[in-house]
N, C-alpha and C positions, 0 to 999 in steps of 0.2 A: 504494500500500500504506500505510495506518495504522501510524502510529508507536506506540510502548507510552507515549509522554509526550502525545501526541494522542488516545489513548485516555482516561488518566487528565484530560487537560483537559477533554476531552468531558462525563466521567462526574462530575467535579466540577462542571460548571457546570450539569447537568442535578438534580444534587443537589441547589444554589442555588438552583434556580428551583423544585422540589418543596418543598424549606422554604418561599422566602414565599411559596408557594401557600398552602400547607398553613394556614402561620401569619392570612394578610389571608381566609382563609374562615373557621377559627375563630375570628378576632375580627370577624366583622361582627356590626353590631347585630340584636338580634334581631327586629325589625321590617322591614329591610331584606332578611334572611336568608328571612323568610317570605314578601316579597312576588313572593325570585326561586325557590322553592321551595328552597331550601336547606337539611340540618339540620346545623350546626354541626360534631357530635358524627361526621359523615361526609367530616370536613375529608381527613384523611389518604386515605382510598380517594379522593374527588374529583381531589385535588393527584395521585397516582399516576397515574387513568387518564389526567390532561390534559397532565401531563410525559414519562410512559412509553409511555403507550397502552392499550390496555384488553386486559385478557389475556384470552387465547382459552379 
């Protein structure tokens, strides 16, 4: 059974990892950005679906 301090660890570190997603996609350069199809401005849904999952 999950703890309610194991839960919050959980949900904190998943939070972490959706930030510097988020943050190292919106600062790629934007040559780089284009060569891997990226657009910048789609940082936060990317960082989402790769840390959460992609909602149904």
């Amino acid at each position: 059974m999950i703890t309610v301090f194991e839960m919050l660890k959980t949900t904190a570190a998943n939070y972490a990892l959706y930030r510097q997603t988020r943050n190292e996609i919106a600062n790629l350069p934007a040559h780089i950005a284009l060569d891997l199809g990226i657009y910048p401005g789609d940082a936060e849904r990317i960082a989402r679906e790769a840390v959460y999952g992609k909602a149904a």
